[in-house]
N, C-alpha and C positions, 0 to 999 in steps of 0.2 A: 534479181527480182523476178515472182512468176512470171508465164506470160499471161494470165488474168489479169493482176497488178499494171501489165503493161497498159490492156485493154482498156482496163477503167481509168486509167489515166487517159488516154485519149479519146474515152469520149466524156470523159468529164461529167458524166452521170449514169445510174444508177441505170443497166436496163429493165423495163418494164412491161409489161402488156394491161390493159384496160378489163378493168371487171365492168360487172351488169348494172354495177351500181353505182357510179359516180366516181370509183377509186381504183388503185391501181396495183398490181401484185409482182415484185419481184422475185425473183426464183434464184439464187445464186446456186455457183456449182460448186462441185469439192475442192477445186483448186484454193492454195494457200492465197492469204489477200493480208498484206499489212493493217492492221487497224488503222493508223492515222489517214492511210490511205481511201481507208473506207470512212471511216467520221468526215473526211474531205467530199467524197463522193455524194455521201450522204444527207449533208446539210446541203449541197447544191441541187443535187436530187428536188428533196422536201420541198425548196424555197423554188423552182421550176415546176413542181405540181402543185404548191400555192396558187402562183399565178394564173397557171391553166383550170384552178374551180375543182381540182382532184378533192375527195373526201378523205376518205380511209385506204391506209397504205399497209397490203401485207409484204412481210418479209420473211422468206421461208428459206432459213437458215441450214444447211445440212450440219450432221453434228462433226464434224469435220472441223467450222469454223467458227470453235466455241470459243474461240479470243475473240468474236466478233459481238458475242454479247452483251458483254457491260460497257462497251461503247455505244449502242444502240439504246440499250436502257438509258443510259445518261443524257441522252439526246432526246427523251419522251416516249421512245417505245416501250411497250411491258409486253410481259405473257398473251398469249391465247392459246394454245394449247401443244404436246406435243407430243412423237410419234419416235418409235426405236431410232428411224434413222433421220429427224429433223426437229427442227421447234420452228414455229409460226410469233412471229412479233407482230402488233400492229400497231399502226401512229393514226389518230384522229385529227386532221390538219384544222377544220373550219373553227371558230370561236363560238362552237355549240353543242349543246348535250351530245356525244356521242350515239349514232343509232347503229353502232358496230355490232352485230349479233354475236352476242356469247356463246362461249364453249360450249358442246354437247352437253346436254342435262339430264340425259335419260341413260340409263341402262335396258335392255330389252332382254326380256327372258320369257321362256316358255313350259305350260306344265302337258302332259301328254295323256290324254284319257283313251287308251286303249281298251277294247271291250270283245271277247271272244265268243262264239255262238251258245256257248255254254253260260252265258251273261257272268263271267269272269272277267275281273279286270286287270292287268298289269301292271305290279306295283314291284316295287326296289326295297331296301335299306341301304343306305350310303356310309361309307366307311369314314367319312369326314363330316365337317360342318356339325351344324347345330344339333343333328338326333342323331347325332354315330353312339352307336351302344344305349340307345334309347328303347331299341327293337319295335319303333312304329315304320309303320308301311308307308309306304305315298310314291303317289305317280311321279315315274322316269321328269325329270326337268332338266334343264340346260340355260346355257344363256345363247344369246344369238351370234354368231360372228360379223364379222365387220361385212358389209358386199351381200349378206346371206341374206331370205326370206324366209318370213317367218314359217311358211305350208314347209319348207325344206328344211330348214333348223330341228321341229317339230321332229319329222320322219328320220334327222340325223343321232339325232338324243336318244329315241327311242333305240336306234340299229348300234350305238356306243354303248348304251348300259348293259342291254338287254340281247341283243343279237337277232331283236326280231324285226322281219321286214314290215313295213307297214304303208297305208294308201294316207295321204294326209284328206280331210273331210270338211272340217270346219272348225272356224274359232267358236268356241260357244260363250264366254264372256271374256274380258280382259280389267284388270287392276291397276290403278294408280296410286303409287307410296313413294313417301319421300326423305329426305335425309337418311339413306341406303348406303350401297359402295361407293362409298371417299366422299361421304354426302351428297353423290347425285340423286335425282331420284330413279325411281325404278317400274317399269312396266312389263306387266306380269301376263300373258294370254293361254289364256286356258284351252287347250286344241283338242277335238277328236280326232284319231289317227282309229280306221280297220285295216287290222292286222294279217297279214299276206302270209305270213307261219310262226309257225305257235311253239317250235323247240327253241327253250330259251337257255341261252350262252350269257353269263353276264359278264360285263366288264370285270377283271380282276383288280385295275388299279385302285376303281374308286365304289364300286359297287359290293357291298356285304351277301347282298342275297337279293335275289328274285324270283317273281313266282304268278301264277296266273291264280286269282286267289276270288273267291265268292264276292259279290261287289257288298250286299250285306256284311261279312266280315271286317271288308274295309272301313267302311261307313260307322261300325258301332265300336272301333277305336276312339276311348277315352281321351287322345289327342287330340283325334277329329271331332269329334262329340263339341268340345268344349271353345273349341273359334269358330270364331262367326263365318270368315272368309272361306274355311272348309265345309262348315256344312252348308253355306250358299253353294259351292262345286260340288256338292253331293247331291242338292233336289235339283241343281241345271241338268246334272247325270244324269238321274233319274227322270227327269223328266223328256229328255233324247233321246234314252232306253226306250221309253212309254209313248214316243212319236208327237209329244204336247209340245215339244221346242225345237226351234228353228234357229241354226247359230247364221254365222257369216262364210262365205265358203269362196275361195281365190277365183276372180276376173281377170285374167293378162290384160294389163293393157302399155300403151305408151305414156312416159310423165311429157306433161304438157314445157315443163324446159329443156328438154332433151329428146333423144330419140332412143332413149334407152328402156327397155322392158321394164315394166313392173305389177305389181298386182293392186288390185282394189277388191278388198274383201267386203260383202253384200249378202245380203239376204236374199236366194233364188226365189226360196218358198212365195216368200208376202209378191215378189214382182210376177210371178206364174200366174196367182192366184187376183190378178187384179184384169 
């Protein structure tokens, strides 16, 4: 027998540590763990953080110990989501609607409006996806990575497609749509990024062509011309270019549950001006 096996046997439950919210999250490791030994642990566990008033119990599975799941299910856990090297179970112990916050629902992703002194903008053709061999133009995007900001995502996309460095500026709008990748939904920010140099190298995996192209040009693309969503990012353009709008531009600051950095993007302009 492991010596995990051995351990869980003597303490005869389930270790855990306390979340923020009434419940309780166990982490097991990769060591091997007998099922029967674990449904043992586990039903004594549950009926031990009954008592104690526990709500929702995560169980963050390594995938190591995927004999551990249909024993778990069967016992009343299901899905909450899962990661290359884990899956997350949870069990809702009280005899009431579950207020266990669900899976992530968003995708994030970003479009890049770079713009050159020559009032040229930066656009791409993509080798893939929906307009590969289309030959319309449209601004460098990406999705965001997991940990990343959006000001950095932004300035990352553009220097992946295109090869060009860029200062991230401001969000100028952002989009909300739904039933997207694997039916999450999807949020979409449209960012100005000025551009630090201008010889452009594109991406060969995924990029057909790029180019610093008349922003006019862009704009009376019969693609563009004809959705609403694009030629809304065309008069926000245009009107950034022409000094009439004011987007949101990154704050550092601290999240109020942790002590970890993050941004809050705002409007310098209107708070200057007041």
């Amino acid at each position: 027998m492991s010596s995990q096996n051995e351990v869980l046997q003597i303490s005869k439950l389930l270790t855990a540590t306390n979340d923020h919210y009434g419940g309780v999250i166990v982490e097991m490791t990769t060591e091997p763990v007998d099922s029967a030994v674990f449904v043992s642990l586990l039903r004594a566990s549950v009926s031990h953080w009954r008592q104690q008033g526990k709500k929702g119990v995560w169980i963050k599975l390594p995938i190591e110990l995927v004999n551990l799941i249909e024993p778990a299910v069967k016992e009343g856990f299901y899905f909450h989501h899962a990661e290359p090297k884990y899956l997350m179970l949870v069990y809702w112990i009280p005899e009431t609607a579950s207020s266990l916050p669900v899976n992530a629902t968003h995708r994030v992703g970003i479009g890049a409006f770079v713009m050159n002194e020559k009032k040229e903008v930066l656009v791409v053709q993509e080798k893939s996806g929906m307009l590969r061999g289309t030959g319309v133009w449209k601004f460098p995007t990406g999705v965001v990575d997991e940990g990343e900001d959006i000001c950095d995502a932004a300035v990352r996309e553009v220097k992946e497609e295109t090869g060009i460095d860029a200062k991230f500026v401001e969000i100028l709008a952002f989009r909300q749509s739904h039933k997207a990748f694997f039916e999450k939904s999807d949020l979409f920010f449209v960012c100005l990024l000025q551009p630090l140099s201008f010889d452009i190298q594109k991406q060969e995996s995924e990029i057909e062509a790029a180019e610093w192209m008349p922003f006019k040009e862009y704009a009376a693309q019969p693609f563009v011309q004809k959705h609403d969503l694009l030629k809304h990012i065309v008069d926000i353009c245009l009107a950034k270019r022409d000094g009439k709008y004011s987007g949101f531009s990154p704050v550092p600051t601290t999240a109020i549950s942790s002590d970890k950095n993050s941004y809050l993007y705002l409007n310098r302009q209107c708070l200057n001006n007041q």
